[in-house]
C-alpha positions, -999 to +999 in steps of 0.1 A: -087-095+587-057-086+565-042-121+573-071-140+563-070-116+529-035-122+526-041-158+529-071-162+505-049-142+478-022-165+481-042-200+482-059-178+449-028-173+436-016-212+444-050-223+425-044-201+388-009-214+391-021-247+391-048-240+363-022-224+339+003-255+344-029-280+333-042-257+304-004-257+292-004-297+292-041-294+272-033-269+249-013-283+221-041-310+221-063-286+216-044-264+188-032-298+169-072-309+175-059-343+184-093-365+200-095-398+210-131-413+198-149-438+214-133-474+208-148-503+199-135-538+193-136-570+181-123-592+157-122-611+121-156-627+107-177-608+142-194-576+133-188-551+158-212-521+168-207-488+178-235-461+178-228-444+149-212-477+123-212-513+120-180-532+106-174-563+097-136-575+086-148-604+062-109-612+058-075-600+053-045-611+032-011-601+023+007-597-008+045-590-020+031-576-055-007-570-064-018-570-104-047-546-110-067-550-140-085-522-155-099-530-194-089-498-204-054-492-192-043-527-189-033-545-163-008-530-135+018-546-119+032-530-080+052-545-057+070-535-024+101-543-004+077-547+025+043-562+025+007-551+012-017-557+038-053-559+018-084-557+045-120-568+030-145-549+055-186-546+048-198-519+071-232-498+075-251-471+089-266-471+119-283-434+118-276-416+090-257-416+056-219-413+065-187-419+053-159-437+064-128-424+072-091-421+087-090-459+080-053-474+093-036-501+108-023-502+141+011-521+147+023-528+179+044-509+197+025-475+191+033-474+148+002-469+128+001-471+089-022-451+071-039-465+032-012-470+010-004-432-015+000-455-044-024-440-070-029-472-089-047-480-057-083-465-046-103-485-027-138-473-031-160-446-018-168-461+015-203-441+022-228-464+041-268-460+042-287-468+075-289-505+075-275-517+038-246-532+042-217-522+016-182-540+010-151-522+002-114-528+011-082-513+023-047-518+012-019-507+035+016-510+026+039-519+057+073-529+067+074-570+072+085-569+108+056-546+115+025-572+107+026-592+137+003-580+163-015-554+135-053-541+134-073-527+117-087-488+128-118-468+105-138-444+116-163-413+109-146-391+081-165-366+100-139-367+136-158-340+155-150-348+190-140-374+216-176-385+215-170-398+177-169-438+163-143-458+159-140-493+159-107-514+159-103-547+149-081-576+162-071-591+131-053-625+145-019-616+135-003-642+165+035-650+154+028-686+141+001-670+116+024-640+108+052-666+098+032-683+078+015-656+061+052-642+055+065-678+039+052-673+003+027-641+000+017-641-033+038-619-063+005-614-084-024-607-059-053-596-083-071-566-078-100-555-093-115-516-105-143-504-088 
């Protein structure tokens, strides 16, 4: 009887071991509350559905310098050593009033961009209504080398868990149309206030 006791204690023993090597792997996951929602995609012009949003990318262009007017400061000149990306999205509810959030764009080889800090940019409140559709837009600022291959990530401002939207959109950045894009991006790309 000892033997089998002996034997049960170490196969015990063999079993935590294995338990504390896997909670060490999950646990700074856990502590930095990194999730990964569930992904939807699709691409430019197609709306694309996930349970909680719907999103549309109506287009996207690129810019070397965008001119904001505003009639009471004036107009606002910015420009960049690398390129503005500016996304033009109409999304909606699909439940419940939301908000959009942790918008980015996604670059190959594993880079992500998030909204650009300048504070002559906002892009406006993004909070949908179930089933009225509401357009807003995003400006990122990236390096040039970085647009091919880019697209487009939003999601709930609320990230709870891994069972939270996302939705990522292909937005047709091939080489050809990245080199063209890249030959003459306009110096004066007009934004307007909110």
């Amino acid at each position: 009887m000892t033997i089998l006791r002996r034997a049960l204690a170490g196969l015990g023993a063999v079993v935590l071991c294995a338990l504390a090597m896997w909670f060490t792997s999950v646990k700074p996951h856990l502590v930095a509350r990194l999730q990964t929602p569930l992904l939807a995609h699709g691409h430019v012009g197609a709306v694309v559905d996930n349970r909680v949003f719907s999103v549309k990318v109506d287009r996207m262009d690129v810019a070397s310098g965008i001119v904001k007017h505003d009639s009471l400061r004036g107009d606002r000149r910015m420009t960049t050593p690398g390129i503005f990306v500016i996304v033009y999205v109409s999304a909606k509810s699909n439940l419940k009033p939301l908000q959009l959030g942790h918008a980015r764009l996604e670059t190959p080889g594993g880079l992500s961009y998030d909204e650009t800090g300048r504070s002559d940019i906002f892009t406006s409140d993004a909070s949908l209504e179930p089933m009225l559709w509401r357009s807003t837009f995003y400006v990122f600022e990236i390096p040039k080398d970085r647009l091919a291959g880019a697209r487009f990530v939003v999601g709930q401002s609320d990230l709870v868990n891994n069972l939270s939207a996302e939705t990522a959109v292909d937005l047709g950045l091939t080489a050809s149309r990245t080199a063209r894009l890249l030959t003459g991006p306009p110096t004066d790309y007009a934004l307007k206030s909110s």
